[in-house]
N, C-alpha and C positions, 0 to 999 in steps of 0.2 A: 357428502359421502358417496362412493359407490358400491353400487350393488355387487355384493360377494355373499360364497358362501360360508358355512360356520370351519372352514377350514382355510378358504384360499386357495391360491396356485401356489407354488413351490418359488421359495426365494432363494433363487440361487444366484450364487456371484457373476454371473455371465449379463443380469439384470443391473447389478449394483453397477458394472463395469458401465454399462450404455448412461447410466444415472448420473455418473459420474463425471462421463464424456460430455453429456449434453449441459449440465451446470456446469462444467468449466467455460465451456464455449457460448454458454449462454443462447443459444439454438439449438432445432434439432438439427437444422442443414449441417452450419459448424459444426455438431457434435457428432452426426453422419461421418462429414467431413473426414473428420479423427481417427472414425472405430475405419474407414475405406467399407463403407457400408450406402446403401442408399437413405433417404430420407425416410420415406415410407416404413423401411426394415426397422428402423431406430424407432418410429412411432408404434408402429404395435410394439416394440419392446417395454416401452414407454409404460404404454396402456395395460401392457401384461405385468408388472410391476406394482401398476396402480390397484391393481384388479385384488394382487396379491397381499395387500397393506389394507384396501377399504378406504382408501385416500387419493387425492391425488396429491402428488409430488412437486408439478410444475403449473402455473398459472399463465396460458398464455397471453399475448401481447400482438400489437403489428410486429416488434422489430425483434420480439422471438420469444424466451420464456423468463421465470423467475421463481424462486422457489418459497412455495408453499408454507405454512409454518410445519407440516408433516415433513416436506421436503428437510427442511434446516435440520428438524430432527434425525434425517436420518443421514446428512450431510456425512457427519465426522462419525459414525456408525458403519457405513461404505467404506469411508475411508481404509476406516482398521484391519474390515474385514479382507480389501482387495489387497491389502500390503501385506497382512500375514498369509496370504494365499500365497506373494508373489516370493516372498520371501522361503515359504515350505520348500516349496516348486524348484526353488533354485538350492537350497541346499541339500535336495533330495537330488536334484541332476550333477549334484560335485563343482557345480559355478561358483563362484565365490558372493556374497552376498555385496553388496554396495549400496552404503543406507544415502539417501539422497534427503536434501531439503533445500528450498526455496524463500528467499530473504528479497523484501523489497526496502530498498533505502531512496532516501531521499536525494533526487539529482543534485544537491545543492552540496551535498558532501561525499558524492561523488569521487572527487580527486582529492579529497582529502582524510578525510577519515577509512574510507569505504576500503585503501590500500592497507594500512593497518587492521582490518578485520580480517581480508582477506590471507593475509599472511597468518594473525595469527591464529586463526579458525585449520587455517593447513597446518599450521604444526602441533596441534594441538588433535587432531583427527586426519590424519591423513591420508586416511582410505575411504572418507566420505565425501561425497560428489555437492557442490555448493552452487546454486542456480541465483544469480543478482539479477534483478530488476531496478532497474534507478528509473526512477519516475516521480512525479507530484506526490506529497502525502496524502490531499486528497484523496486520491485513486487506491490509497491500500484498505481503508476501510473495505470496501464494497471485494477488490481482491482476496481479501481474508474471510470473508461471509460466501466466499463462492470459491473456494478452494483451488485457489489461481496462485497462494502464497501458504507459508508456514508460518512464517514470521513476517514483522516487519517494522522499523521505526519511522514515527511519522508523529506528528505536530496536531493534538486532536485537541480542537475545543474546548471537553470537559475531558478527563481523565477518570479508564474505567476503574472498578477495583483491581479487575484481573492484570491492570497496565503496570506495566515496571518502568519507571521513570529513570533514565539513563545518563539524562543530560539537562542542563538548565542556563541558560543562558538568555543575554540582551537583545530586544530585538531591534535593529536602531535605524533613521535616518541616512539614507546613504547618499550621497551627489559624487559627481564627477571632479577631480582634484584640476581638472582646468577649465570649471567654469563655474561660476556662482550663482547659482537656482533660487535658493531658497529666501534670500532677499525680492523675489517674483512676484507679483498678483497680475492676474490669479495665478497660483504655485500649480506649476507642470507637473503630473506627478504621473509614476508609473506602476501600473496596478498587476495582481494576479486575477485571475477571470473569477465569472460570478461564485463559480464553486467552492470557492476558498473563503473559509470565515475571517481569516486576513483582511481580508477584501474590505470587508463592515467594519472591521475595529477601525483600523485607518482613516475611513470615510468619516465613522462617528465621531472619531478626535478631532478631525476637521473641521468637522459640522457647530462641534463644540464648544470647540475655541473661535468660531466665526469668522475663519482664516477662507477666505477664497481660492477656490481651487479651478482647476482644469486635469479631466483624466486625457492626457495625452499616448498611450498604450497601455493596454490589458493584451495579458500572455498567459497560457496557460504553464508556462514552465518557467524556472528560475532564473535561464540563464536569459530568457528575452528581457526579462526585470533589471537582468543586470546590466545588459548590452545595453539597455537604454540609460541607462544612469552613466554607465562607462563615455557611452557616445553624446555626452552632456546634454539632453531634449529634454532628462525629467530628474528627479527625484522618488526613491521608494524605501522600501522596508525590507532587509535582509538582516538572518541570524548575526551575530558582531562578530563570530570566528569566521564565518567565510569571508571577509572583507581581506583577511590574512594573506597577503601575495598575491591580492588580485590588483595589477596595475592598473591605473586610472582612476581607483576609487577609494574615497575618503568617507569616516563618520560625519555626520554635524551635527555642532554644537549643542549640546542638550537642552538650553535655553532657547535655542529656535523653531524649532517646533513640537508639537504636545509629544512626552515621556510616552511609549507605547509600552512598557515593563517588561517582563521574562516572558521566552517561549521554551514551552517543555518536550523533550524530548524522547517518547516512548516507546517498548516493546512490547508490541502486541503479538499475540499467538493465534491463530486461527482454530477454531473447536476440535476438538481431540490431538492438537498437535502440541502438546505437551511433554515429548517424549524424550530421554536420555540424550538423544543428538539434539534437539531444540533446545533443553535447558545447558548444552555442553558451549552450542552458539552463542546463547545469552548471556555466560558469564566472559566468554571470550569479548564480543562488545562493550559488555559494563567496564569491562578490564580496560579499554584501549582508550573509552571516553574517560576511564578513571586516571589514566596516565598521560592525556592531553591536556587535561584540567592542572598537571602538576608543574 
């Protein structure tokens, strides 16, 4: 705790704004950076904030900060407060309002699904501003707990309550259609980096079935995964719709190596971003994967 008095400093939004900045950026220099402020300036904001609460907010680190369980709390609280500021502000100056949100998809459907949301999220709102992120699913977890995203689908190990499952599918064996891998010992296989619980299931099956292996690349993105299965050096594991028009690459056979079952595909929400545009997103989504599936 920190020493305050029975009243505190005055929390005002000029506070929340620097709080905001430096959790997104996960530093104070980055979050400096943002407000065109110096370091220093940011830190007694910081500290004036903290002073203000009886808490601290951020826990630092060598490689910068991390937010607090005060901090988390007051994550998606900031939030509200600076968007209904920014929102008064602008329709009190006669601007027109422009509600924005931020969606992180999976690079692996990318080019294929990610166009049908994109369309039809525009016709369906289209005076609202849509920011994509295609990345690891990995990386949305930790994106969403630091308000980096709104939303986002992504492939989580357990599935929370709050998760809306979108999508269910195979996750299968894939090789190169001009070359024969999987008949190999030890079997070349190509992995995604430590981070991915992917990673373990695969290995365990292996380990399992007493099949001999060799990891001949780990990547932290999809498409190295697939390059190397394309460029015939390995074998790995991709959802069964992307394999869909992607030349060079083929399922195998189910009987050849261990059944790895469904991977799920979910929408998550970031804390307090629950709102009439988020849930407008969501059904736009549910709708395109509902219409793929047919």
């Amino acid at each position: 705790m920190i020493e305050t008095d029975s009243l505190g400093d005055p929390l005002d939004s000029a506070l929340l704004r620097v709080f905001l900045a430096v959790a997104r950026a996960g530093s104070l220099s980055a979050g400096a950076a943002q407000l065109l402020r110096t370091q220093s300036a940011v830190s007694l904001q910081v500290q004036k904030l903290e002073r203000a609460l009886g808490q601290r907010v951020f826990e630092r680190h060598g490689r910068g900060v991390m937010l607090t369980p005060a901090g988390e709390q007051l994550l998606p609280v900031a939030r509200h407060v600076v968007d209904v500021l920014d929102q008064a502000a602008a329709r009190l100056r006669g601007a027109p309002v422009v509600e924005e949100i931020r969606l992180g998809v999976p690079e692996e459907y990318s080019d294929t699904i990610l166009p049908a949301i994109l369309a039809g999220f525009a016709e369906d709102q289209p005076a609202a501003r849509l920011f994509v992120r295609c990345m690891s699913s990995m990386d949305f977890p930790r994106a969403l707990a630091h308000g980096e995203l709104d939303l986002a689908l992504h492939s989580p190990q357990e599935i929370a309550a709050t998760d809306r499952v979108v999508h269910s599918e195979r996750a299968v064996w894939a090789g190169s259609r001009f070359r024969d891998l999987e008949s190999l010992r030890p079997l070349p296989v190509a992995l995604f980096d430590r981070t991915c619980w992917w990673r373990e299931r695969c290995l365990d099956l292996l380990r399992h079935c007493d099949l001999d292996y060799r990891i001949v690349l780990t990547s932290e993105s999809v498409a190295g995964v697939r390059a190397a299965i394309a460029a015939g050096i390995a074998v790995g594991v991709l959802p069964h719709s992307t394999l869909s028009g992607q030349a060079g690459l083929r399922m195998l056979a189910d009987d050849v190596l261990p059944p790895l079952g469904e991977t799920h595909l979910v929408l998550s929400a970031a804390p307090g971003r629950t709102g009439p545009l988020a849930a407008r997103l969501a059904t736009v989504i549910a709708n395109v994967f509902a219409a793929a599936a047919t």
